[in-house]
Residue, then its C-alpha position, 0 to 999 in steps of 0.5 A: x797782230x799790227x802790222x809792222x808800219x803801225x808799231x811806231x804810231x799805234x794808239x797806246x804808244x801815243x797814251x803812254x805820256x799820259x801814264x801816270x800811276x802804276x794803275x794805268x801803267x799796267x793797263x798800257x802793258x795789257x794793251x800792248x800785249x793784247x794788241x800784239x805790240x809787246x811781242x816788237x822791240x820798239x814798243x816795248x822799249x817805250x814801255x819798259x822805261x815808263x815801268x822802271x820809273x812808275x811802278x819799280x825796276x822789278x816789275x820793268x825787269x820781269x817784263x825785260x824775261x819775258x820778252x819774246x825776243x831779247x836783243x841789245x837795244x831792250x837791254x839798254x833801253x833799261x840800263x838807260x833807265x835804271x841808271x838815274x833811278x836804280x844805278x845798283x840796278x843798272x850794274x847788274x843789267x850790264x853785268x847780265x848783258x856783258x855775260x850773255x851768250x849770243x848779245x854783247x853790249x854796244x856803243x849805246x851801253x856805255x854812255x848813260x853808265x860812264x855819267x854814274x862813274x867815279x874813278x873806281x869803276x870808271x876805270x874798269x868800265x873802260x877797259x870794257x869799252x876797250x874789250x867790246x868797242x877796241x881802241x877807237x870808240x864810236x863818237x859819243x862814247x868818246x865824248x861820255x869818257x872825256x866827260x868821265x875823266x873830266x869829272x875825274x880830274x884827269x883832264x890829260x887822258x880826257x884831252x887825249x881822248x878829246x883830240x881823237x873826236x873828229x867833229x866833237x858836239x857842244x857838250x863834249x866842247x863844255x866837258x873840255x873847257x870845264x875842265x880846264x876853266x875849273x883851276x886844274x893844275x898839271x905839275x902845279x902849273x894853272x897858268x898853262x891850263x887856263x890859257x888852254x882853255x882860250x885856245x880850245x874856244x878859237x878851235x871850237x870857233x874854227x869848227x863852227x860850233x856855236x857857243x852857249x851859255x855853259x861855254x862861256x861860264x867855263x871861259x868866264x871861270x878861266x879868266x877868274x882862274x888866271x886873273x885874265x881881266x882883259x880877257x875877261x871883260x872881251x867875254x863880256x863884250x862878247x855875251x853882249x853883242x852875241x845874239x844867241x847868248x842870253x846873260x843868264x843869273x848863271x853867267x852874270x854870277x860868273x862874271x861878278x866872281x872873275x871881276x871880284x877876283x881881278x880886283x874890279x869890285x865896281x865891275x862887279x857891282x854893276x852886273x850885279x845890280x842889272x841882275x834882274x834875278x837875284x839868288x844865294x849864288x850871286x849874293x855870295x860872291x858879291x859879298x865874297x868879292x867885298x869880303x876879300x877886298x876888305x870892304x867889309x861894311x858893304x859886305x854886310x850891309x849886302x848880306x843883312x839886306x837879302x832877307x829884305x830881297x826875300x833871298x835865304x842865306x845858304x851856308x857859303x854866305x854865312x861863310x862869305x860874311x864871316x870872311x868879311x868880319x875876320x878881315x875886318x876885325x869885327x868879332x862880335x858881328x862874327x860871332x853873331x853870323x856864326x850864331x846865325x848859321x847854327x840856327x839855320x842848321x847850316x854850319x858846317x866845319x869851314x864855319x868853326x874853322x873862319x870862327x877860329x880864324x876871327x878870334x885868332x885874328x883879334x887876338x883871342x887865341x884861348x878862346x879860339x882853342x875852346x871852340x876848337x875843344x867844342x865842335x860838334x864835328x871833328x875839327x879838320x886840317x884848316x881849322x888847326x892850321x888857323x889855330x896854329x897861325x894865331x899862336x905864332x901870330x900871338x906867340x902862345x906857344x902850349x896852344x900851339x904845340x897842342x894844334x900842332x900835334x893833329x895838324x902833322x898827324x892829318x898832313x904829314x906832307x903839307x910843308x906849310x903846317x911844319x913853317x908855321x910850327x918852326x916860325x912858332x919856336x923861333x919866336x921863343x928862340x928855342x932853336x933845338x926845336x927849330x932844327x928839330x922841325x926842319x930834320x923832320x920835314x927833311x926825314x918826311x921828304x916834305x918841301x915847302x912850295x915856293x910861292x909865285x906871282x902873276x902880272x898882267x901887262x897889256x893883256x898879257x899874262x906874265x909870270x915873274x917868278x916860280x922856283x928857279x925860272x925867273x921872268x927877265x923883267x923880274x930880274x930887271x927889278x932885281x938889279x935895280x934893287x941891289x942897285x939900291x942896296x948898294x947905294x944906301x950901304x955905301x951912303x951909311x959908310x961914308 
């Protein structure tokens, strides 16, 4: 029997790391046995996750039931385990754990289970966190639920959870602003969650707590969220000057889709051509950047030239090139990308839908309702709204009836699809079925959103107009408008 200041550093726990295959795997448990360690609950919690991962969980699991001693700390040791390799596995563990006699489970049983979660089991899992753990948590399983509700898109509960942590790690700090850098909306406002996120990173500043290059991608996307260009490029100045933070392909990709979404496509050039590693990523949001921006020869140029760059085309940027093309008008090149992302077998129906929005765009709308009639997979809500927007826009008026009829039938709420139908009949004038489609969008309950518009003005973000709310300088332009409305009525007049 080994003396208990041995168990941490007996010889078979140093020659587990070298275990590879399920032979040597098992000759480490006779060892352990033999020696006496099998029977102390820390050896055998660095046994048990080797077993799990080389030879199976039901061999880790037979030796869990025949452990001299079953504690907590043995059961989540395996949960841990089981929780990358056999999540199933892992439920059921917790399941025996939270039903069993004299142990209950932990702080340390909920974190590597809350990383499985979606909303339909996150939710319960919480209550038991609540059941076992009562209201205020330890720390870190605080920081798993805020990372959970995260994931979730419930970025309310997780920011609640959040100002509870009184020191909150780094990762807890890049759960937070990923959540509210990824474009979360509360009652349809972005603009308060994205300016969420600079205040959050001069909290994080005050804590000390230093940055890595997740934080600052997180800040990078706000930005590109917001259209904080001036905010953006002090980030910019910021990675450069920071010593502990590298400008990695990951940030420099960020950066090129915040320049690109403020419109400084020459910005954006320049970090891409001082990557010195280039991947897909970095390659579609340049090509994206130039496809938006209407710049469409450079865009191709840009995606014909990767081969060259040894760098393959995944199917965003066959997707981001198709884009470029249906901007630019240029068909047969669109037809050609589309050609291409089927060979590669990476077209998906985003790409049958930026297929009917090309043809439609030209003009060829009965071509574009026959790949419609022809996609393998079943066409969604994008793809008929694509098609009706080119039968309104080319006043085809069958073609687009017939979208129209599984477009209302897959969104009933989106008052967008209900427009373009009436727009559809107005241009025939057939207004019955203009009052039509308005008493049924008022029937349904379905409103159209209105529309909003952002201006940055010295570095700050103002909003000019959204709803009834509207900004003072907008209503400045606004008289002056009607200003010149009455002016020219008047001069027509006389």
């Amino acid at each position: 029997m080994e003396r208990p200041a041995a168990l941490f550093d007996h010889r078979c726990l140093r020659l587990l790391p070298h275990c590879t295959s399920p032979a040597t795997a098992k000759q480490a448990h006779c060892q352990m046995v033999t020696t006496g360690l099998a029977l102390h609950s820390y050896p055998l919690s660095r046994l048990l996750p080797l077993l799990a991962t080389i030879i199976g969980p039901c061999y880790a699991l037979s030796v869990l039931r025949r452990a001299a001693r079953h504690t907590t700390f043995l059961y989540n040791v395996l949960i841990s385990a089981f929780a990358s390799a056999a999540p199933l596995r892992a439920w059921s563990l917790y399941a025996e754990l939270a039903a069993h006699r004299s142990l209950r489970p932990n702080s340390h049983s909920f974190p590597s289970l809350l990383r499985l979660c979606g909303p339909q089991l996150g939710l319960p899992l919480h209550a038991q966190i609540v059941k076992f753990l009562g209201d205020s948590p330890d720390p870190y399983v605080e920081a798993a639920l805020v990372s959970f509700y995260c994931r979730c898109r419930r970025v309310d509960l997780a920011r609640r959870l959040f100002d509870r942590i009184p020191r909150p790690d780094l990762t807890t700090w890049n759960a937070i602003l990923s959540a509210y850098g990824g474009g979360w909306k509360e009652e349809d406002d972005d603009l308060v969650s994205s300016e969420e996120v600079f205040a959050l990173f001069h909290r994080m500043q005050l804590s000390l707590t230093r940055p890595n290059e997740i934080t600052m991608v997180s800040l990078i996307s706000a930005c590109a969220s917001l259209g904080a260009l001036a905010h953006g490029m002090w980030l910019h100045t910021y990675l450069s000057r920071a010593r502990e933070l590298h400008l990695n392909h990951v940030v420099a990709t960020a950066l090129i889709a915040m320049y690109g979404r403020c419109g400084q496509l020459a910005m954006a050039e320049q970090v891409f051509d001082r990557m010195p590693l280039r991947d897909a990523p970095s390659y579609n949001v340049m090509i994206q950047a130039l496809a938006v921006h209407g710049d469409a020869p450079r865009a191709l140029r840009l995606f014909h030239g990767m081969a060259a760059a040894g760098v393959s085309p995944d199917g965003v940027t066959f997707l981001a090139a198709m884009t470029a093309c249906a901007h630019a008008g240029l068909v047969d090149e669109g037809r050609r990308c589309f050609v291409a992302a089927a060979a590669a077998e990476e077209a998906a129906v985003e790409h049958y839908g930026c297929l009917v929005d090309l043809l439609g765009r030209a003009g060829l709308v009965e071509e574009a309702a026959e790949a419609v009639r022809k996609m393998p997979v079943r066409p969604n809500a994008a793809v008929y709204r694509a098609l009706l927007a080119a039968c309104g826009t080319y006043d085809d008026l069958p073609a687009g009836e017939a979208a129209a009829t599984p477009l209302l039938r897959l969104e009933p709420r989106h008052g967008g699809n209900y427009v373009l139908l009436a727009n559809l009949y107005a241009s025939r004038e057939r207004w019955g079925d203009v009052g039509r489609v308005r008493k049924a969008m008022e029937e349904e309950g379905v409103k159209k959103d209105p529309g909003r518009s952002y201006v940055e003005i010295d570095g700050e973000v103002n909003e000019f107009a959204r709803g009834d709310r509207w900004h003072p300088m907008w209503r400045e332009i606004r008289a002056v408008g009607e200003g010149i409305r009455k002016i020219s009525e008047e001069e027509a007049v006389t």
